[in-house]
C-alpha positions, 0 to 999 in steps of 0.5 A: 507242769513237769515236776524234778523229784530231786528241787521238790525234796529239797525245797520242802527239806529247807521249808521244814528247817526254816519253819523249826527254826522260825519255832526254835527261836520265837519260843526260846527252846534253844534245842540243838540244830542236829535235831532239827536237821532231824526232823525236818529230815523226817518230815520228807516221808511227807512226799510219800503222798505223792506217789500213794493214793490216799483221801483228802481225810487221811491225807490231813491227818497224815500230816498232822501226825507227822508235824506232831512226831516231827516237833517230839523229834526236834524239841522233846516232850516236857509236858503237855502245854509246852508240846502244844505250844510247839505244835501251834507255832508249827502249824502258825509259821505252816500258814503263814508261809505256804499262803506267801508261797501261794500267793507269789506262785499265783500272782508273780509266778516266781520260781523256787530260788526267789521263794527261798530266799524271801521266805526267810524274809517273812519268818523274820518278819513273824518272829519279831511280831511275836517278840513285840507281842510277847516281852514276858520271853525276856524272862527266859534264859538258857541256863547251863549248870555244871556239876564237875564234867556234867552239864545240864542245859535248862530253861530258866525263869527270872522270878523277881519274886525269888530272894531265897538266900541261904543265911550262912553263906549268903549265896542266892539260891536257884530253883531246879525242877527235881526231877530234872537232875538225873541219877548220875549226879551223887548228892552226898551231903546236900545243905538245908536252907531254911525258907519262909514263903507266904503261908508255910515254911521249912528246909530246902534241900540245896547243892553246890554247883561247879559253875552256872552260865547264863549269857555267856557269863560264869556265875560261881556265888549261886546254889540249886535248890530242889524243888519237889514242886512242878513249875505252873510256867510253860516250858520252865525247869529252873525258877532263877533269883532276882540276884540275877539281874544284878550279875548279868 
């Protein structure tokens, strides 16, 4: 069988894209697409195997190093569940579309043209199925906070268990992962909410954001709260109020 060199490397550079993006969307990572042009990019030195004899073993763990690397590259590191998950649906959405590219290779003989354009038919198929089976995802929102110029884009947590509400102002209160705020944000005088939780209380320390958007709607009545404490839920850097629900 005669193989182009030029169809093979374009072909598996549209596969990795549509298999990050397949991620990108069913995890809700919301990651810029220059870095998944990027990565799917790097995941072509994979065709180096081609032309290198190399044994089955290092082969596979080739691969498996560079869907590693390829997912650092295309959604960053946070922890190290939120990197697994990465990787799981990765190699999932792998799976499920190389065994329909097989299948229809061996049953249908179909050429590359017609597998690229059903191939996205079954990841649309995949990410709906997750979606069914995940609806605790609707809980997660993209959050873009402004401090002046500067922005941060978070994922954020609708936590119905969150009613922290500074008593002078009355302004519901966001919390932000500390450690997501970066140095180049001057914190000059920030405010010290009082706050009661289950078994402790005491003073949170609280900055008054520019502006908040999340779904596209400008939110100006909302605090940040810093929260010393690493948030349990994967992937989360802002636990935000029920007050939400109201405003969106």
């Amino acid at each position: 069988m005669i193989i182009y060199i030029d169809i093979l490397i374009i072909v598996n550079y549209l596969f990795d894209l549509l298999i990050l993006l397949t991620v990108n969307i069913a995890l809700k990572r919301y990651t810029k697409i220059y870095k998944l042009l990027l990565a799917s990019l790097f995941g072509e030195l994979t065709l180096l195997s081609l032309f290198i004899p190399i044994s089955s073993l290092l082969l596979t763990l080739l691969k498996v190093i560079m869907g590693i690397i390829m997912v650092l590259i295309a959604f960053g590191y946070k922890n190290i569940k939120y990197t697994l998950y990465n990787i799981l649906y990765l190699y999932m959405t792998s799976i499920i579309l190389g065994g329909f590219i097989y299948y229809l290779n061996i049953e249908f003989a179909v050429n590359y043209v017609i597998v690229l354009v059903l191939s996205p038919l079954i990841l649309i198929i995949f990410i709906l199925s997750i979606k069914a089976l995940k609806e605790i995802k609707n809980y997660y929102y993209k959050v873009d906070i402004y401090f002046n110029d500067k922005r941060y884009t978070l994922t954020g947590f609708l936590d119905t268990g969150n009613k922290l509400i500074d008593p002078i102002t009355n302004k519901p209160i966001i919390l932000i992962d500390k450690k997501k705020l970066k140095s180049d944000i001057h914190i000059r005088s920030p405010m010290l909410v009082p706050y009661y939780a289950l078994n402790h209380h005491g003073l949170l320390e609280c900055i008054k954001p520019t502006y908040i958007i999340i779904n596209n709607k400008k939110l100006t009545n909302y605090l940040v709260g810093l929260s010393d404490e690493h948030f349990k839920l994967n992937g989360i850097d802002c636990l935000l109020n029920y007050k939400i629900l109201e405003d969106l």
